[in-house]
N, C-alpha and C positions, 0 to 999 in steps of 0.2 A: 797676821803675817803668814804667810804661807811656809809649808814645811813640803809640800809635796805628798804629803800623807792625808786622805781621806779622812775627816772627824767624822764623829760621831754624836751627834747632838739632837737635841736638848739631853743629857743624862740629868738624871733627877739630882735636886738637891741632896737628897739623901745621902746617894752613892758618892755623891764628891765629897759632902763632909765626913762620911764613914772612911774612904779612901785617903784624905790628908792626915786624919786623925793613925788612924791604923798606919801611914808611914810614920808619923813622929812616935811608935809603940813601941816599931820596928828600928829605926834610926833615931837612938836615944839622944835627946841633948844636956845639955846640963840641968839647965832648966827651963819654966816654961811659961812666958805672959800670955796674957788676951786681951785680947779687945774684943767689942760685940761682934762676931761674924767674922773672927781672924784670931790665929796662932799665932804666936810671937817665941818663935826655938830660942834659947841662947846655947851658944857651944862654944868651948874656947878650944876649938879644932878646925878640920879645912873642910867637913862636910855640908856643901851647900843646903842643902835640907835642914839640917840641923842647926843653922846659924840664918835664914830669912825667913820674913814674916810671911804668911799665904792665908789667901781668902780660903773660910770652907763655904762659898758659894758663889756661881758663875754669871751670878746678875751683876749690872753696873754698880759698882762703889763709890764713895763717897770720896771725891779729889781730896778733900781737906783731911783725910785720914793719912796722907806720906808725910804730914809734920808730925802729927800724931805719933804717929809709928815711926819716925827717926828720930826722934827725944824721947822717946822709949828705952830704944838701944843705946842712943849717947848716955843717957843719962846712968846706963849698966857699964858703960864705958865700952860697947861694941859701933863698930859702924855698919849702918842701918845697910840693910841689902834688902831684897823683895824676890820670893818667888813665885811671879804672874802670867797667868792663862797668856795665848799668845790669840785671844779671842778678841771679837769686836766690839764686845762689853765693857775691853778695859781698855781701848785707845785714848780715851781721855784720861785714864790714870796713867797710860805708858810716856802719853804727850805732858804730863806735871811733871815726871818723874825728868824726862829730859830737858826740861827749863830747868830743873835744880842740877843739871851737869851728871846726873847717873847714865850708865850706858847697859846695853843689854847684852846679854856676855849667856855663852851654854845653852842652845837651844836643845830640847829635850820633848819626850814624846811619855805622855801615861797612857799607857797602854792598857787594855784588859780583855779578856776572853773566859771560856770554861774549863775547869779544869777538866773534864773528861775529853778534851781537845789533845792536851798536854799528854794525856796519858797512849794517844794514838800514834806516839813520835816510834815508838820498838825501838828505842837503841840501842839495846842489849841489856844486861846483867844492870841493877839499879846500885846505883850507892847505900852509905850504909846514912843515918843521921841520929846524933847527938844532942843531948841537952847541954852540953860547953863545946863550946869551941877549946879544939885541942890546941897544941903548938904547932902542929903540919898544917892546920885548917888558917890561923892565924899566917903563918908564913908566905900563905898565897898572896898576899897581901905588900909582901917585901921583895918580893922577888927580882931578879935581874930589869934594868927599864923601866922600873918604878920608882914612884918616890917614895924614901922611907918615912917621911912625915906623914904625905896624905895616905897612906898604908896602913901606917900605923894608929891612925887617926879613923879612919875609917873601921878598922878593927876592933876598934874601941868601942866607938858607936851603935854596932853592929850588937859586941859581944854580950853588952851590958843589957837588952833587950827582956823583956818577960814573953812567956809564949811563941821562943823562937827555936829550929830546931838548926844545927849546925851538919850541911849534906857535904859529904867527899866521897867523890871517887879513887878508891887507891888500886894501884898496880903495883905489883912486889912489893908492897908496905910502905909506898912511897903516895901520898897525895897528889893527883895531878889533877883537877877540877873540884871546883866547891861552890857553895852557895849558903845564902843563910834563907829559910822558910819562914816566915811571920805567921801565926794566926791568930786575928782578930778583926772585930767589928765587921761579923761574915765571911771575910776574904783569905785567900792566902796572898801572900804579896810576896815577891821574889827580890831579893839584894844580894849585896855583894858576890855574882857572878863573877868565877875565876878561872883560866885553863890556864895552866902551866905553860908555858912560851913554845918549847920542844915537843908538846903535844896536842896542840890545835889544830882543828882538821878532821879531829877521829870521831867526830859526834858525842866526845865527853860529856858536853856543856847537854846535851839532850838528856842524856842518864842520870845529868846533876835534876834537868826538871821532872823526870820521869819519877827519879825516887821521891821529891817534892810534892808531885802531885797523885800518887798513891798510899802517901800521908795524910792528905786532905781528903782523899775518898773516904778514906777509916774512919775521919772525924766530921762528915757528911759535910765538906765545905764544898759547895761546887764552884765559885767564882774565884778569881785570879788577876791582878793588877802587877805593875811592871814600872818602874821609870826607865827610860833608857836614852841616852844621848841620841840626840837625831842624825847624827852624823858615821854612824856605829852600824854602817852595812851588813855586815857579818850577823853581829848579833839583833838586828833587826827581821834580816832572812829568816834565820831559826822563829824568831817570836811568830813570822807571820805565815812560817811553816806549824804551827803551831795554833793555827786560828785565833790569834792574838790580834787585836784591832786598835787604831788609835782612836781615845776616849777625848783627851786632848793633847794639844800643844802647851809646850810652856816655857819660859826663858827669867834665868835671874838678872836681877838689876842692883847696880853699885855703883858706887864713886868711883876714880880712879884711883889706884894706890890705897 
């Protein structure tokens, strides 16, 4: 399916399975099944990551693996959702998936590049980053226009992490951009990206990944990945102001209701 973004293909097996792995590090679920050559998150939360199943590799899959893997989650008492490449490897598992009535919902872009790319943005003065997420850092999260579920939920997910640093930018002692830094399985990996409503525009979000990625210098990580809604112009710009490139495409799958 086309996103309008340029892939980037074949990326090695390696990188995708070190890259899924290293997101569920980062975006904690409750817990965690497998199957041969697939994740299975459960999360009784609204973070899609953390609650569908994903291949860790981008060869064609086995059709007969979506019963497999929805009597999995039924049987945990979740309903079965899937988060799959938007590649031509899985047209036959996207074409199973809508015989059984699931629909594709959240097109989404994994993004990756270097960090010494990241570090060429100069937005000025860096944030500071934490090993907890405070309460101003959490709070980005609830803010006006949001939902306080998936917020809070998301917060959660986030906070609960190992090997993650919590970055904000404050003005007068007040948080107004954050993000949370992963590292592992090589990469730094970038989530919960936040600018305060009143102050978007000012190249915050840049000094959130600036301070991010002169973390990962100190600890000689040079690669960097991203999920980011496809749809998310603004913060797409920045990512590709930032020599960020689409690795792939990808879109979750659900029933209705």
């Amino acid at each position: 399916m086309s996103t309008g973004e340029r892939v980037l293909l074949p990326l090695a097996d390696t990188d995708v399975e070190s890259i899924e792995r290293a997101t569920l590090e980062a975006v904690v679920p409750d817990r965690m099944e497998h199957l041969p050559g697939w994740l299975l998150p459960i999360f009784d939360g609204t973070v899609g990551r953390a609650r569908s199943a994903v291949p860790l590799q981008h060869s064609r899959p086995d059709v007969g693996l979506v019963e497999s893997i929805a009597e999995r989650y039924r049987a945990l008492g979740f309903a079965p959702a899937f988060r799959l490449p938007d590649l031509p490897a899985f047209d036959d598992f996207h074409a199973q998936l809508r015989r059984l009535a699931y629909e594709r919902e959240q097109p989404t872009l994994t993004m990756v590049g270097q960090v010494e790319n990241l570090l060429q943005l100069h937005p000025g003065p860096p944030g500071v980053l934490e090993d907890k997420a405070d309460s101003q850092w959490m709070a980005m999260f609830l803010g006006p226009g949001l939902d306080p579920v998936d917020g809070a939920s998301r917060a959660r997910a986030l906070s609960r992490a190992h090997n993650t640093l919590f970055a904000s930018v404050r003005e007068a002692g007040r948080t107004v951009a954050s993000g949370a830094a992963a590292f592992g399985r090589g990469w730094l990996s970038v989530h919960g990206m936040r600018t305060h409503a009143a102050c978007r525009g000012q190249g915050l979000a840049r000094r959130v990944l600036v301070t991010m990625a002169e973390e990962a210098r100190r600890r000689g990580v040079a690669r960097v990945f991203l999920q980011v809604d496809a749809g998310n112009a603004a913060a797409l710009a920045l990512y590709r102001r930032a020599g960020m490139e689409t690795a792939w495409p990808y879109s979750y799958w659900r029933k209705p209701g």
